[in-house]
C-alpha positions as CSV (number, residue, x, y, z in Angstrom):
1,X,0.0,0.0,0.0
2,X,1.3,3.3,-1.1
3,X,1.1,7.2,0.5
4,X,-1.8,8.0,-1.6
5,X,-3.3,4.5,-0.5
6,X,-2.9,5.7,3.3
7,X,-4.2,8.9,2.8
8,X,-7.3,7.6,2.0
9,X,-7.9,5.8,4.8
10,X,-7.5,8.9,7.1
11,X,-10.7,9.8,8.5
12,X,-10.9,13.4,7.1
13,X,-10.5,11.5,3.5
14,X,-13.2,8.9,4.3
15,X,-16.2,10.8,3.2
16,X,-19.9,8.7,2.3
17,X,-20.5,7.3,-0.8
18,X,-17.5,6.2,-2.8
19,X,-14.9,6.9,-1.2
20,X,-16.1,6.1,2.1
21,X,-16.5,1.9,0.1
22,X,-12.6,2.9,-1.1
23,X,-11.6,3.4,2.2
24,X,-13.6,0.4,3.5
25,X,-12.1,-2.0,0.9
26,X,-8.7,-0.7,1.6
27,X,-9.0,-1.2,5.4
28,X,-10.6,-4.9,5.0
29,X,-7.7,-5.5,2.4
30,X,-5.1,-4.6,5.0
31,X,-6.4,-6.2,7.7
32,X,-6.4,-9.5,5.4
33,X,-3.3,-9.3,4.4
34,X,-1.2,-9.0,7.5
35,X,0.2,-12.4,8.2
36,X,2.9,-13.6,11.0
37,X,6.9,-13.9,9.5
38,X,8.6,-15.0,11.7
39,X,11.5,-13.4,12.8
40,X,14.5,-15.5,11.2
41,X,12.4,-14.7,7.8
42,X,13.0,-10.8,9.0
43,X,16.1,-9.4,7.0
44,X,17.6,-5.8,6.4
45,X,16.1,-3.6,5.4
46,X,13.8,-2.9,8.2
47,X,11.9,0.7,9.0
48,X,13.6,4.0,8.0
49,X,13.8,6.1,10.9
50,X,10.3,8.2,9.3
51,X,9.1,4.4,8.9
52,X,9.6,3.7,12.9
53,X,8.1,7.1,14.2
54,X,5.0,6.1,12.0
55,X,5.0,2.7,13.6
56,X,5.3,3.6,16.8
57,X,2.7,6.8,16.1
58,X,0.2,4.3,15.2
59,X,0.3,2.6,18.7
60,X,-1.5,6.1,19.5
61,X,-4.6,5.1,18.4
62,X,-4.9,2.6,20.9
63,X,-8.0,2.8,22.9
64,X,-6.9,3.3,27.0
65,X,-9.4,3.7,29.1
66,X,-8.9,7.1,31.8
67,X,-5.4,8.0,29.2
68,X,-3.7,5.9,31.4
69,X,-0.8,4.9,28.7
70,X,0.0,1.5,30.5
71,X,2.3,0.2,27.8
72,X,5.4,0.6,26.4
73,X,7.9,-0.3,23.7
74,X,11.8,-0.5,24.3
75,X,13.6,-0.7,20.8
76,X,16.7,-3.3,21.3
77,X,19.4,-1.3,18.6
78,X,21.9,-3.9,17.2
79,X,24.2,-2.5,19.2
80,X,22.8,-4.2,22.2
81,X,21.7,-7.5,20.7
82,X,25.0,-9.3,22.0
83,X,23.5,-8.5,25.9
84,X,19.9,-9.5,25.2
85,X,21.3,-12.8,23.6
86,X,23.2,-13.8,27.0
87,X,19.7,-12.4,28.9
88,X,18.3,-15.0,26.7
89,X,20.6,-17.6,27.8
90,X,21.0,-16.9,31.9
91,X,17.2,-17.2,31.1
92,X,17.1,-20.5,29.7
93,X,20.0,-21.3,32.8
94,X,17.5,-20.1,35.2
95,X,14.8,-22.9,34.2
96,X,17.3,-25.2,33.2
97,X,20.3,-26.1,34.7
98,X,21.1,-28.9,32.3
99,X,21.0,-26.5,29.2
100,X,23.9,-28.0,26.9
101,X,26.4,-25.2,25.0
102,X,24.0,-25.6,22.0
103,X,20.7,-25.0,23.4
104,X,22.2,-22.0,24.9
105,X,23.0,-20.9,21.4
106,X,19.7,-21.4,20.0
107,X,18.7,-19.3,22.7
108,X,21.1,-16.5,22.0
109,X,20.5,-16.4,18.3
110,X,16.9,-15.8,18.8
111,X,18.2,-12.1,19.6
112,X,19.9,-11.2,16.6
113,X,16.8,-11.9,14.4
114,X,14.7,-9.1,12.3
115,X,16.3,-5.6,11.8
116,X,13.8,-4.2,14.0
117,X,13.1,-5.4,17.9
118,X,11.0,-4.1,19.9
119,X,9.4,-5.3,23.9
120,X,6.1,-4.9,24.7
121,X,6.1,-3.7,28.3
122,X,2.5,-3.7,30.3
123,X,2.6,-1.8,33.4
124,X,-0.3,-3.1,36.0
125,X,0.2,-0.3,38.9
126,X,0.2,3.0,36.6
127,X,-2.7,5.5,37.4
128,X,-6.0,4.3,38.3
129,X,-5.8,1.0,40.2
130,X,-9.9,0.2,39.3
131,X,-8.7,0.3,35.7
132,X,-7.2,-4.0,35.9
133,X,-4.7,-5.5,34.5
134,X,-6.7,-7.3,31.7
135,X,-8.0,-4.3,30.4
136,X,-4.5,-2.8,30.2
137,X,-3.3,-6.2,28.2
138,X,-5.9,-5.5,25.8
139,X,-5.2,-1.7,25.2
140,X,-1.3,-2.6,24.8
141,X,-2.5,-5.9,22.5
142,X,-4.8,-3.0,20.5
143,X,-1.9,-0.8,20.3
144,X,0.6,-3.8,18.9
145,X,-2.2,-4.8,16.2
146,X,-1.7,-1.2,15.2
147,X,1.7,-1.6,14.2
148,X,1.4,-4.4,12.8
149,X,-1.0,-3.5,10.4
150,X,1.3,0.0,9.6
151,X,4.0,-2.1,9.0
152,X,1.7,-4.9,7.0
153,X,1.0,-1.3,4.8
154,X,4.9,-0.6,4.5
155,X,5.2,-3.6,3.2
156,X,7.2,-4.9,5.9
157,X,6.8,-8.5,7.4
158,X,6.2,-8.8,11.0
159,X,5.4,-11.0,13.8
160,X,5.1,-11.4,17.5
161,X,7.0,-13.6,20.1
162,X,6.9,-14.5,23.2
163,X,8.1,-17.6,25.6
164,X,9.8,-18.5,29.2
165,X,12.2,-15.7,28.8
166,X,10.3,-12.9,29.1
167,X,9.3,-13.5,33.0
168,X,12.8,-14.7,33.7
169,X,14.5,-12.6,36.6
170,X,17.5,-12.1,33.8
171,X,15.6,-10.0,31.1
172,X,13.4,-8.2,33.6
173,X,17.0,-6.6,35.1
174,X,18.3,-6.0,31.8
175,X,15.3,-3.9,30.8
176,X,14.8,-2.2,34.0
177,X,11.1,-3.3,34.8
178,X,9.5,-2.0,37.6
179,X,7.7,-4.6,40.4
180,X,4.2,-3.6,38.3
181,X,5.1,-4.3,34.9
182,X,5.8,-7.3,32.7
183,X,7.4,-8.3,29.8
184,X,4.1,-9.0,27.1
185,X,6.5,-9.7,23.9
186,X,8.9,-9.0,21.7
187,X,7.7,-7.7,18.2
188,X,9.8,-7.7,15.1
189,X,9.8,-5.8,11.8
190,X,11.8,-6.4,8.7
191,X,11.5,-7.1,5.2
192,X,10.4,-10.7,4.2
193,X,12.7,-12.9,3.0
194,X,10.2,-15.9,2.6
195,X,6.6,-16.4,3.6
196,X,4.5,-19.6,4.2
197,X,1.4,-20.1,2.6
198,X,-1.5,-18.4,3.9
199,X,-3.0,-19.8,6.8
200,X,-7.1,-20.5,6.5
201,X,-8.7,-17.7,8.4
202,X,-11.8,-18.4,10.9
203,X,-15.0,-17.4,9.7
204,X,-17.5,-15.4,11.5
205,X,-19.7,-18.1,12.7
206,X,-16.3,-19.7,14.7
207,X,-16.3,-17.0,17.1
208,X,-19.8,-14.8,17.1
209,X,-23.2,-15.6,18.8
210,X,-26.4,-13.9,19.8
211,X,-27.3,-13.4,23.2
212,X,-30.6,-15.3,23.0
213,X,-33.8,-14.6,25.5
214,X,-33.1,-14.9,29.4
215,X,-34.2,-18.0,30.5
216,X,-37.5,-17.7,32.3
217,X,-37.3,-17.9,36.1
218,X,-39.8,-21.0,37.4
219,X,-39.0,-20.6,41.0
């Protein structure tokens, strides 16, 4: 999808009639076409620096209930990769103390994978305490799908991670994380060196009901 493609979807553009079924096909397009890559089918290029501040913009839109903003993002430069591969393997030490050498290298190459890295931080303590911790996952989890589909328009590939590591007493050091937050993912951006076949989508009947009538009360 190109500038003038974007554009259009901005709601100033997305006036009724025609263009307002433009924009609509464009945004069901997008949505449809953003698939997982993973990460070790993530290769340079990744985002421009104007392509990262648009990424990261999009999380914006995020709906957070009282403006609360309880997410984050932490960008891991390449300069750093080396340190969050050995968080990744005192991680995989922590759990297991029979890791052999290789293992522990799987582990760390899982670091230097995709141009960009990002961690998806969720902070369960900031601002108002009746606002709970589920509703924060789901504004950060609204915010990351935002991204995701920018970068899906970019052209980019990208794809989410998690695992063991990320509540491991190594990683949580290395970033800094505060007694209320945790580590949600990692999320990864680059251009796609290879993609698997389309995976069949649910349709709408797999995960939408009607309420029906409330039963009737006989007591």
């Amino acid at each position: 999808m190109n500038t003038a493609q974007l554009t259009r979807l901005s709601p100033m553009a997305c006036e009724p009639d025609a263009v307002e079924r433009e924009c609509v096909r464009a945004a069901v397009d997008l949505i449809h076409a953003r698939q997982t890559v993973l990460p070790k089918r993530l290769l340079a290029p990744g985002p421009d620096a104007d392509q990262l501040q648009a990424l990261l913009g999009a999380a914006a839109a995020a709906p957070d209930h009282g403006q609360l903003l309880p997410w984050r993002f932490v960008i891991v430069p390449r300069s750093e990769r080396a340190s969050l591969a050995e968080v990744f393997a005192q991680a995989l030490r922590e759990r297991d103390a029979a890791a052999t050498p290789a293992q522990l290298d799987q582990a760390r190459e899982k670091a230097h994978r995709a141009p960009l890295l990002l961690l998806v931080v969720v902070d369960g303590d900031r601002g108002d305490p009746a606002v709970d911790l589920p509703e924060r996952i789901l504004s950060a989890g609204c915010a990351v799908q935002n991204m995701l589909l920018m970068a899906t328009a970019m052209g980019h590939g990208s794809a989410l991670t998690s695992g063991k590591a990320l509540g491991s007493a190594a990683l949580r050091r290395r970033f800094g994380l505060s007694a209320g937050e945790q580590a949600l993912c990692f999320l990864s951006v680059g251009t796609v060196a290879a993609r698997r076949p389309a995976r069949a989508r649910p349709t709408v009947t797999d995960y939408c009901s009607t309420l029906g009538p409330a039963p009737i009360n006989t007591d």
